[in-house]
BALOBA-1460 file (C-alpha; in Angstrom, 3 decimals):
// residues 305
<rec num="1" residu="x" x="91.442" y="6.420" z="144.230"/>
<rec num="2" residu="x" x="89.714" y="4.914" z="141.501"/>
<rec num="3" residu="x" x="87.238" y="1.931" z="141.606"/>
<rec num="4" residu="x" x="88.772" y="-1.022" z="140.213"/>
<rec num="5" residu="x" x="92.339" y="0.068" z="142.070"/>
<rec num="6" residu="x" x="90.384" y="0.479" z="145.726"/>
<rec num="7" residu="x" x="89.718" y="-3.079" z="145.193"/>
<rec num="8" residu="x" x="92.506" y="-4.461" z="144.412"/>
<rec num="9" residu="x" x="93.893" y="-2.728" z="147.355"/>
<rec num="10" residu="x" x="91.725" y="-3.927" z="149.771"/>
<rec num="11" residu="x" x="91.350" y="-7.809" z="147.938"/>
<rec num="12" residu="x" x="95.591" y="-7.486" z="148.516"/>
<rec num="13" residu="x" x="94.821" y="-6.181" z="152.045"/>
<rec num="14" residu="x" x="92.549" y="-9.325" z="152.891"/>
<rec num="15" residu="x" x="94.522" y="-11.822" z="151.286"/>
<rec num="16" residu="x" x="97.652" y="-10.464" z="153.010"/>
<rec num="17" residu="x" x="95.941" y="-9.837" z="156.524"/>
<rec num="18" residu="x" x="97.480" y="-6.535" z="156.592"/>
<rec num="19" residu="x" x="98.190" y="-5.212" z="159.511"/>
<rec num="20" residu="x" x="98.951" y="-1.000" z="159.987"/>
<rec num="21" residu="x" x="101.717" y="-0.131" z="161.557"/>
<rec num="22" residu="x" x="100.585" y="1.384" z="164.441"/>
<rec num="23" residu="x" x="104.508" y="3.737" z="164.667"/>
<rec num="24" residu="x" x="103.833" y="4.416" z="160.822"/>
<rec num="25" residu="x" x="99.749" y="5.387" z="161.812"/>
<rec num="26" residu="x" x="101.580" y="7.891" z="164.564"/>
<rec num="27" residu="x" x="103.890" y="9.321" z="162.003"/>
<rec num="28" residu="x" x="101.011" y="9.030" z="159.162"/>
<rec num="29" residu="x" x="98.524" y="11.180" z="161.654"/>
<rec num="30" residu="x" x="100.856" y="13.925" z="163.118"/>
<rec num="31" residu="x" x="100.333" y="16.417" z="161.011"/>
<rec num="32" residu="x" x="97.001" y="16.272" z="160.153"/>
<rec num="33" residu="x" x="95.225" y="19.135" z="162.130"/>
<rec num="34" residu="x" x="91.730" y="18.579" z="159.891"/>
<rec num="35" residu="x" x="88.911" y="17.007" z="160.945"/>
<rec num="36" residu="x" x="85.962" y="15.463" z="158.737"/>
<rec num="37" residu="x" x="82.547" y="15.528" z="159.710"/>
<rec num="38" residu="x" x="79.672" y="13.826" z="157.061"/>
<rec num="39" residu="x" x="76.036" y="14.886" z="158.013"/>
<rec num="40" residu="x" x="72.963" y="14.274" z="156.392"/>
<rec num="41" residu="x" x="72.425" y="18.437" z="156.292"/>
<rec num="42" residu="x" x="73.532" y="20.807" z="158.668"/>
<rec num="43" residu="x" x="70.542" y="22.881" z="158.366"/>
<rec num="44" residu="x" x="68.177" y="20.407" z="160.357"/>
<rec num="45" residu="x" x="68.367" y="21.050" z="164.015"/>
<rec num="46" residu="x" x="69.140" y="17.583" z="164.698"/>
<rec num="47" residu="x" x="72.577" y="17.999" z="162.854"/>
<rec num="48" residu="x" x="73.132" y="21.460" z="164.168"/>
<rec num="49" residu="x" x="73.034" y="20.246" z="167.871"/>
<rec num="50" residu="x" x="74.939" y="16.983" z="166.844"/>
<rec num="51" residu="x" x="77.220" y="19.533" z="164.611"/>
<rec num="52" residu="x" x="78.055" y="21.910" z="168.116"/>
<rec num="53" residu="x" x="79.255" y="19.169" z="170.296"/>
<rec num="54" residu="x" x="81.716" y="17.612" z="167.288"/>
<rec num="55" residu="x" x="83.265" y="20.952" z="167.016"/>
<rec num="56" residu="x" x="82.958" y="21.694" z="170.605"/>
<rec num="57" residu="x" x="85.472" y="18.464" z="171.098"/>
<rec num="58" residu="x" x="87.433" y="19.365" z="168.219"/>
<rec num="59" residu="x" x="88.155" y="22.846" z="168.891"/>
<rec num="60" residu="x" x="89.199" y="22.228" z="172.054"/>
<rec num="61" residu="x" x="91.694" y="19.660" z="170.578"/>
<rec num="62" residu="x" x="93.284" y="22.476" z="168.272"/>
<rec num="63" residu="x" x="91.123" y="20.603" z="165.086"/>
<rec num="64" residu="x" x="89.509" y="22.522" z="162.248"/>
<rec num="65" residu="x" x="86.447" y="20.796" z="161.267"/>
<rec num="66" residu="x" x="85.722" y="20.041" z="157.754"/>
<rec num="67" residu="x" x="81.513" y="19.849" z="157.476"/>
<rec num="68" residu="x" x="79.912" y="17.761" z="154.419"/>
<rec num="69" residu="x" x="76.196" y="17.404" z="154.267"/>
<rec num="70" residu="x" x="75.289" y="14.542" z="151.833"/>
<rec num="71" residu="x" x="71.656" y="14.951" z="151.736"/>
<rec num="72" residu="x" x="71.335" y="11.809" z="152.240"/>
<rec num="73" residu="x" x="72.445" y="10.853" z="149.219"/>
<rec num="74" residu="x" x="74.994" y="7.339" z="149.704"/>
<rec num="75" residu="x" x="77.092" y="8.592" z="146.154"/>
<rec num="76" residu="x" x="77.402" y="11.851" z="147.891"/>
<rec num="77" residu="x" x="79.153" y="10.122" z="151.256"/>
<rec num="78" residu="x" x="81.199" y="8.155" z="149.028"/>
<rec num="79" residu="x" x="82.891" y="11.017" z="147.032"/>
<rec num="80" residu="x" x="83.276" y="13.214" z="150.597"/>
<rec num="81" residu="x" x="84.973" y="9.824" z="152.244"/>
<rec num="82" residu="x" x="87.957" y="10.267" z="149.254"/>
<rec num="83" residu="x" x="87.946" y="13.549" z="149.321"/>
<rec num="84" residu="x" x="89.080" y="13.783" z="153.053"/>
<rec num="85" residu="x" x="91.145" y="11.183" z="152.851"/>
<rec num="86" residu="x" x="92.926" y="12.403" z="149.923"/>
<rec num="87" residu="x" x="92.826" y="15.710" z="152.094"/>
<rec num="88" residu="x" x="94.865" y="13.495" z="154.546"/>
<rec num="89" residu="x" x="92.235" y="14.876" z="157.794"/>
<rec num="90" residu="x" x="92.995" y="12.667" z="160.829"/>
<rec num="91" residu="x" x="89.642" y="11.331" z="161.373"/>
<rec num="92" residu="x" x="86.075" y="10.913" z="159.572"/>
<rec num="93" residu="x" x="82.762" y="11.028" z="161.719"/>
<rec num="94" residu="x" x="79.457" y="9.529" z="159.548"/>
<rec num="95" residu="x" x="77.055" y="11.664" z="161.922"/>
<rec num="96" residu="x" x="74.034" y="10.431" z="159.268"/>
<rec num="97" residu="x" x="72.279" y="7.018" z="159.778"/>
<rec num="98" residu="x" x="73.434" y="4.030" z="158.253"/>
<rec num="99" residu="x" x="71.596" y="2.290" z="155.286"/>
<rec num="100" residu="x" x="68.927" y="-0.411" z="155.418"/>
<rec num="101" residu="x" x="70.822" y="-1.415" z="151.294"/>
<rec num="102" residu="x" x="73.517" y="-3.555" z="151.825"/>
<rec num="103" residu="x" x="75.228" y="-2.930" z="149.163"/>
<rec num="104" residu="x" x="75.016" y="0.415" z="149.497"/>
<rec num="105" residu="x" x="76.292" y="0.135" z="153.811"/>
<rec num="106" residu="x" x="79.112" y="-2.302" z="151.936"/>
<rec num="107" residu="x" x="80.626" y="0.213" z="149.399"/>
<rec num="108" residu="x" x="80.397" y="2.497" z="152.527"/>
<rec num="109" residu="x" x="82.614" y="0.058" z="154.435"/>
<rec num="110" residu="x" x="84.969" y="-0.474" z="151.809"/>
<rec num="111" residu="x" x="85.495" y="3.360" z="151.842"/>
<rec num="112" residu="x" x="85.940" y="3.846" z="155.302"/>
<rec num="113" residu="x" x="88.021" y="0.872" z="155.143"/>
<rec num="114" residu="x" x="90.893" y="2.094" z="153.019"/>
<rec num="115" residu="x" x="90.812" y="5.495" z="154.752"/>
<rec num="116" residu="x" x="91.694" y="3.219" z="158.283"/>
<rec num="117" residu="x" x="93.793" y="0.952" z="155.887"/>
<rec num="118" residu="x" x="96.467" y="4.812" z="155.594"/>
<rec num="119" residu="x" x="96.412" y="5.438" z="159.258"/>
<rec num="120" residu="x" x="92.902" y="7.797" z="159.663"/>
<rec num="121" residu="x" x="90.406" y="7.285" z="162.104"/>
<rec num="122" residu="x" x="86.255" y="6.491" z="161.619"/>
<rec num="123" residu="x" x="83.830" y="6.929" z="164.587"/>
<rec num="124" residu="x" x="79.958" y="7.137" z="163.721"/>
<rec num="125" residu="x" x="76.871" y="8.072" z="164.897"/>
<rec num="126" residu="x" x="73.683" y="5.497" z="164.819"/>
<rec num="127" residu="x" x="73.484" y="1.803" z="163.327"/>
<rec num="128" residu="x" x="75.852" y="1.537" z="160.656"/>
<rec num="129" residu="x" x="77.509" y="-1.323" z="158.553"/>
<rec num="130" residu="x" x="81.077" y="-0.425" z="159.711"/>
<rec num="131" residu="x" x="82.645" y="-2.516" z="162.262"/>
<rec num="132" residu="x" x="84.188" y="0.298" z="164.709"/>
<rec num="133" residu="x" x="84.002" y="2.943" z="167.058"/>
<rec num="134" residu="x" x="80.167" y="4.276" z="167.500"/>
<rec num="135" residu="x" x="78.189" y="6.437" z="169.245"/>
<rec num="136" residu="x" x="74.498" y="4.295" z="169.306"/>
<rec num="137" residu="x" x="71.726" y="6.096" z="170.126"/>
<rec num="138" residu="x" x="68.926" y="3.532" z="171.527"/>
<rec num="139" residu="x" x="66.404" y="4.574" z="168.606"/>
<rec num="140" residu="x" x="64.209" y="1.664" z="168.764"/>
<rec num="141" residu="x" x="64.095" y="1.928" z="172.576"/>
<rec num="142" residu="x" x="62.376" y="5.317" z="172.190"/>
<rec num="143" residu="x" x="59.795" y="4.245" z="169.542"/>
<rec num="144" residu="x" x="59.099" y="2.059" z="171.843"/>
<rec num="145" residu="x" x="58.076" y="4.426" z="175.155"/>
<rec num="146" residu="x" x="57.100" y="7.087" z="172.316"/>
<rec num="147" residu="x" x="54.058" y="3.971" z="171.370"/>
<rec num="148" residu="x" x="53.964" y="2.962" z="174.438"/>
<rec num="149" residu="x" x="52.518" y="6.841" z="175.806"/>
<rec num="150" residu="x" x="50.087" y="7.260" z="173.541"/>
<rec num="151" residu="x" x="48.757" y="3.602" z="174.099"/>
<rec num="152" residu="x" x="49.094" y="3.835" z="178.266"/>
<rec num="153" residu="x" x="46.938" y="7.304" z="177.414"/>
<rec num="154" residu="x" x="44.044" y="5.008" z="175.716"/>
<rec num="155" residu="x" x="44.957" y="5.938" z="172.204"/>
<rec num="156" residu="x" x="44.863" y="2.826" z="169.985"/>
<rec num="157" residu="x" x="43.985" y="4.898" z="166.582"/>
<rec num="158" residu="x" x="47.736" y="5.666" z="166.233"/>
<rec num="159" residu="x" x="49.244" y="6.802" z="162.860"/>
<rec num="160" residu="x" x="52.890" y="6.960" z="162.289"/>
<rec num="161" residu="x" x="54.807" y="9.732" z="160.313"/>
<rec num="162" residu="x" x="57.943" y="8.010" z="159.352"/>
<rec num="163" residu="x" x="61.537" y="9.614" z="157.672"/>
<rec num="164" residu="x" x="62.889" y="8.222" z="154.555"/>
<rec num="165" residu="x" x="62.559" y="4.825" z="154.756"/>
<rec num="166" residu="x" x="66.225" y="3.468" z="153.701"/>
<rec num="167" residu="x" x="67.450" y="4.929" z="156.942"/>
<rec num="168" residu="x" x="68.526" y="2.451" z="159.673"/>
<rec num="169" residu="x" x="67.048" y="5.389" z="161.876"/>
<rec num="170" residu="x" x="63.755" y="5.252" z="160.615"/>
<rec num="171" residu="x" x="63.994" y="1.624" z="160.789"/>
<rec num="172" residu="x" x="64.619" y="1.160" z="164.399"/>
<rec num="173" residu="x" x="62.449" y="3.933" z="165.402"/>
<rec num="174" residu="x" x="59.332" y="2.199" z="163.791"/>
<rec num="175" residu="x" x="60.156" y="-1.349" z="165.148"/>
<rec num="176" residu="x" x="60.018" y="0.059" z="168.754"/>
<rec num="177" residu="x" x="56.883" y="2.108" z="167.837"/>
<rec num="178" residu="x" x="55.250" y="-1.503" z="167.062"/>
<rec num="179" residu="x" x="57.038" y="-3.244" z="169.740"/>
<rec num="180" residu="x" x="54.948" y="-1.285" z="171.474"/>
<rec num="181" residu="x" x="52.016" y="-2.168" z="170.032"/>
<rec num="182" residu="x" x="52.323" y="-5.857" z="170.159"/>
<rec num="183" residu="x" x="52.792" y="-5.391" z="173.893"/>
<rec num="184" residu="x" x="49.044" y="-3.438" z="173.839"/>
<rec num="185" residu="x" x="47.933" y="-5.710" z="171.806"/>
<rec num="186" residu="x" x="47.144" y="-2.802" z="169.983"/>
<rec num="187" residu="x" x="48.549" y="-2.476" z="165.946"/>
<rec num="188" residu="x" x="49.068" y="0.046" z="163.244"/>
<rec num="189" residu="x" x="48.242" y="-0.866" z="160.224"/>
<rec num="190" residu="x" x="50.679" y="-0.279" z="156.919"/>
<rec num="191" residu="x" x="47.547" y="2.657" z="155.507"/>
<rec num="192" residu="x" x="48.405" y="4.908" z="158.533"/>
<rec num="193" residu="x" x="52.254" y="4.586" z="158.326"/>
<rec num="194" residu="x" x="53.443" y="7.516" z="155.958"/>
<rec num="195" residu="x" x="56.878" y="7.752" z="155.035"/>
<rec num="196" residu="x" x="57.804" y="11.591" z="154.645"/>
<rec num="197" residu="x" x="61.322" y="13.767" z="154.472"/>
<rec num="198" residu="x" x="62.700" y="14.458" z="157.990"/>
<rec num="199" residu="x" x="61.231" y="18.303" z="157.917"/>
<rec num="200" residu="x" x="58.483" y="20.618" z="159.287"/>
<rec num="201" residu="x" x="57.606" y="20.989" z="155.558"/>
<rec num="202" residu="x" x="57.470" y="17.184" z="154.958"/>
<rec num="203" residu="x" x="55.591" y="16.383" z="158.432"/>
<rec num="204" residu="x" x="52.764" y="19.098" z="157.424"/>
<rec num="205" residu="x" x="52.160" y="17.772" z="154.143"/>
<rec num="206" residu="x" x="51.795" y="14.206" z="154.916"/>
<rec num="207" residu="x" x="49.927" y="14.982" z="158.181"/>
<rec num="208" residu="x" x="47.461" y="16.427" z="156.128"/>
<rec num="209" residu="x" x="47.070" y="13.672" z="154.116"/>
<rec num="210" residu="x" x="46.794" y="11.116" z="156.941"/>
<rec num="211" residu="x" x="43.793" y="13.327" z="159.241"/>
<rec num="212" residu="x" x="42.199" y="13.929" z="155.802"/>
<rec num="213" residu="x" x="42.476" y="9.634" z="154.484"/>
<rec num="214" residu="x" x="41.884" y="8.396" z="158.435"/>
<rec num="215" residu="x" x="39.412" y="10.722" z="160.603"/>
<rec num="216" residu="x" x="39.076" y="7.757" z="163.653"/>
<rec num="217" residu="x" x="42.920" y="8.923" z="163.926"/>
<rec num="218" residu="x" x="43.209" y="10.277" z="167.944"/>
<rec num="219" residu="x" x="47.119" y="10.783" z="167.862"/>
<rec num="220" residu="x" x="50.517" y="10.918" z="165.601"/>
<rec num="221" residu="x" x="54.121" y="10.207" z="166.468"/>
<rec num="222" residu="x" x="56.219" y="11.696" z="164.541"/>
<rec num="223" residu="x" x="59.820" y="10.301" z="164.428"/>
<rec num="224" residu="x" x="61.677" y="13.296" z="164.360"/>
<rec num="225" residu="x" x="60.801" y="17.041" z="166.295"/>
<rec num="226" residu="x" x="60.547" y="18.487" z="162.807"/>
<rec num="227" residu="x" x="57.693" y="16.684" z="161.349"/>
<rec num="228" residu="x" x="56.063" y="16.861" z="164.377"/>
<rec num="229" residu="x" x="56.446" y="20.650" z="164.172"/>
<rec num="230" residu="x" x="54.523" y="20.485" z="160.503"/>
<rec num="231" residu="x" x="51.594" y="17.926" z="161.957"/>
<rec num="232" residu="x" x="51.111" y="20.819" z="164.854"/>
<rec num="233" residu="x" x="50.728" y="22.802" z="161.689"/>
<rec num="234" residu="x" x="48.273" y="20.991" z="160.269"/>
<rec num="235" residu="x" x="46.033" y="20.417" z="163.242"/>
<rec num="236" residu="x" x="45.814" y="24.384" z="163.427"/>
<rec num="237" residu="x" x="44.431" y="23.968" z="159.457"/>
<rec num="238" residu="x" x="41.880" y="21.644" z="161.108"/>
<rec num="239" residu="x" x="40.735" y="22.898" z="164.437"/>
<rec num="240" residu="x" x="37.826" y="20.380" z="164.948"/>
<rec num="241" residu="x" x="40.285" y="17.807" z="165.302"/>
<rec num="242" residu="x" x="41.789" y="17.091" z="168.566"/>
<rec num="243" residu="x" x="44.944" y="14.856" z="167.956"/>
<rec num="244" residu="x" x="47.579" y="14.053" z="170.361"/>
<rec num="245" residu="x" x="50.778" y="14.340" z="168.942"/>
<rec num="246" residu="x" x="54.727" y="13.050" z="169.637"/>
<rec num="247" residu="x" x="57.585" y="14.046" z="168.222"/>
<rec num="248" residu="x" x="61.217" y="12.217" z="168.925"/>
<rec num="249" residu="x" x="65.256" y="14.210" z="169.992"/>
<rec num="250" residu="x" x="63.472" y="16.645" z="171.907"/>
<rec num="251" residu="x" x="64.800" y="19.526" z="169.604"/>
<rec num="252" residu="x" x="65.295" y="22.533" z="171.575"/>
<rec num="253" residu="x" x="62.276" y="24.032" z="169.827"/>
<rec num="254" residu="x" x="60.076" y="21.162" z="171.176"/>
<rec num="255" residu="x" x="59.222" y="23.239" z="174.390"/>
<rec num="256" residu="x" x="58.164" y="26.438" z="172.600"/>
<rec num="257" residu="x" x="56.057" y="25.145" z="169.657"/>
<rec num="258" residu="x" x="52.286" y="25.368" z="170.882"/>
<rec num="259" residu="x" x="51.708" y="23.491" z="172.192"/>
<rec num="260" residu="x" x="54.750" y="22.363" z="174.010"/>
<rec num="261" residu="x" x="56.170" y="19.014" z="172.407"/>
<rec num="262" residu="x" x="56.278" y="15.985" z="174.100"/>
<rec num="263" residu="x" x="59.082" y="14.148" z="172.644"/>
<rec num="264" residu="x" x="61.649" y="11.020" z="172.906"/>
<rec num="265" residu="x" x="64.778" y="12.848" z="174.130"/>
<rec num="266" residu="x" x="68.487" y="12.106" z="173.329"/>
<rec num="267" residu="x" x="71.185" y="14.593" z="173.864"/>
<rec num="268" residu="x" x="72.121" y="15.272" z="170.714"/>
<rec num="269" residu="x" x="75.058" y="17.935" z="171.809"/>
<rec num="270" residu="x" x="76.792" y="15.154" z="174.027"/>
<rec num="271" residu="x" x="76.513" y="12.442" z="171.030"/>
<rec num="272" residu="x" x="78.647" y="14.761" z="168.637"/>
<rec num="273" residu="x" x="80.861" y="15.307" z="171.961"/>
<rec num="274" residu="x" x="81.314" y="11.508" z="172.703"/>
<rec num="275" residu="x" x="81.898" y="10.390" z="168.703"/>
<rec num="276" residu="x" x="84.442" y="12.846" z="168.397"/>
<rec num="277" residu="x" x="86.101" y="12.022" z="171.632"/>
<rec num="278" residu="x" x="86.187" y="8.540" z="170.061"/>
<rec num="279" residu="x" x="87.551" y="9.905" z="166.520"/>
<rec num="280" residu="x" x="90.229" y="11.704" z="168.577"/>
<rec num="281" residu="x" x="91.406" y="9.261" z="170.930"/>
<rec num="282" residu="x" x="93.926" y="6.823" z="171.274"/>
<rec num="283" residu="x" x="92.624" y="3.282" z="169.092"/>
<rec num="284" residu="x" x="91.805" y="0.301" z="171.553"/>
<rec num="285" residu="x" x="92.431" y="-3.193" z="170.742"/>
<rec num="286" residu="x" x="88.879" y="-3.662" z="170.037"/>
<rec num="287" residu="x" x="86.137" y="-1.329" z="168.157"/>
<rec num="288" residu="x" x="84.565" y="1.237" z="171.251"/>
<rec num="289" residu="x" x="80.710" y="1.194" z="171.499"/>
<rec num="290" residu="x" x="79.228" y="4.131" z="173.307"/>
<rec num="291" residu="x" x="75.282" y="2.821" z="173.728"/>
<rec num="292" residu="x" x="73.086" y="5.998" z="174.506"/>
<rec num="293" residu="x" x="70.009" y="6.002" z="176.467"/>
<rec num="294" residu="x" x="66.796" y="7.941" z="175.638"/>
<rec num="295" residu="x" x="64.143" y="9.790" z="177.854"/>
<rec num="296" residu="x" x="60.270" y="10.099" z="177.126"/>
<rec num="297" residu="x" x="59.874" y="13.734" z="177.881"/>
<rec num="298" residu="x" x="55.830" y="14.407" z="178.762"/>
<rec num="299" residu="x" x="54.565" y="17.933" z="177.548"/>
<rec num="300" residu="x" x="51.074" y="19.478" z="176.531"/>
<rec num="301" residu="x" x="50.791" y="18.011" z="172.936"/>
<rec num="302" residu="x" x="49.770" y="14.553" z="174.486"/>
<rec num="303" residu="x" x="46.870" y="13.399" z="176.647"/>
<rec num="304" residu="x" x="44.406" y="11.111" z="177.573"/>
<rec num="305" residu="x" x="41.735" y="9.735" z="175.280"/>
């Protein structure tokens, strides 16, 4: 659908307070057997695990699951939301987090909108803009017991390896990580907060940086398993530094990295399983929030100062 007709389509939608017919949405959805599923790339292990419980639910339900990594790249989503709903699938699951932009989370919503508008159904995963079902990990809650660790252990020379920073994920994860630090009356200043791709490649590299720029630096959280993977890395390139390190989803890798990961756990296989569950299931009268909690899981890569 082009541009300029999408909105007149939705401007008649709001002016007419358009309701769906929920016998025509019944009729609309029974022969759509496809699924769609938008991820950020299916290669990181935090999709992969997110990506098995989706399909787990789907398969299950006789579905064939249609996979789209954006790359984070908003343009990207917005092209894969019309092309599965001109495919006609029967549901759309934004397993990426949301955007910080809000213009860029509203042209989301306006998408996702006129794919609800012809009968489909929208469940995502993390903090977005659309009002509807979710799946909401508590991010900032584990930034928060990820700080809060390191600063019970006596570390108050924390630096912060952050993911991209437009991400609502990276957002919330951060705020909880200085939550924490407000309660310690401890703080991190913006010079050892690095923003870096979520990847073992990206975590190494600006790990590097950080231990080279700050040497009073006694420990690094990482807010994903993968840069935390790449700061391990870099410690080995500088064995005369002894630097406690976190890392947040507890990736199954996490316990056989050396050494072993501690890590801010969410079970990443049950939130694919509980957004699809919601994608697949019968529409309430009111959006569905599914709040998820987190777990500070205590290995060998942290300890005391």
């Amino acid at each position: 659908m082009a541009d300029a007709l999408r909105t007149r389509v939705l401007a008649a939608v709001a002016e007419l307070k358009y309701v769906p017919n929920a016998h025509a949405q019944m009729l609309a959805r029974s022969h759509r057997s496809a699924v769609g599923v938008i991820v950020h790339d299916v290669s990181d292990p935090y999709f992969a695990e997110i990506t098995r419980g989706l399909q787990r639910v789907a398969t299950a339900d006789g579905r064939l699951v249609i996979i789209c990594n954006s790359f984070r790249e908003p343009d990207r989503e917005l092209e894969y939301i019309d092309l599965l709903h001109a495919h006609q699938v029967a549901a759309i699951v934004i397993a990426g987090s949301g955007y910080l932009d809000p213009a860029t989370a509203a042209r989301l919503d306006d998408r996702l909108r006129a794919f609800e508008a012809t009968g489909g159904r929208i469940a995502v995963i993390g903090r977005h803009e659309h009002t509807g079902d979710a799946v909401l990990p508590d991010n900032e809650q584990g930034g928060y017991l990820a700080g809060s660790h390191l600063l019970e252990l006596g570390h108050t020379e924390i630096a912060v390896l952050t993911g991209p920073t437009p991400l609502t994920t990276t957002f919330d994860r951060l705020k909880g990580l200085q939550r924490a630090a407000r309660k310690f009356g401890a703080r991190i200043p913006a010079a050892r907060i690095h923003a870096a791709d979520f990847t073992r490649d990206g975590g190494e590299a600006v790990a590097a940086q950080l231990l080279a720029e700050h040497p009073s630096v006694t420990a690094i959280a990482a807010l994903n398993d993968s840069m935390a993977v790449g700061t391990l890395a870099a410690l080995r390139a500088t064995p005369d530094r002894r630097v406690a390190v976190i890392g947040f989803d507890d990736m199954p890798i996490a316990r056989d990295v050396t050494p072993a990961l501690t890590s801010v756990r969410l079970p990443l296989t049950e939130l694919g399983e509980r957004a699809m569950t919601l994608a697949l299931g019968t529409a309430g009268d009111a959006p569905r929030v599914e709040r998820v909690k987190v777990e500070l899981i205590v290995r060998q890569s942290t300890w005391p100062r």
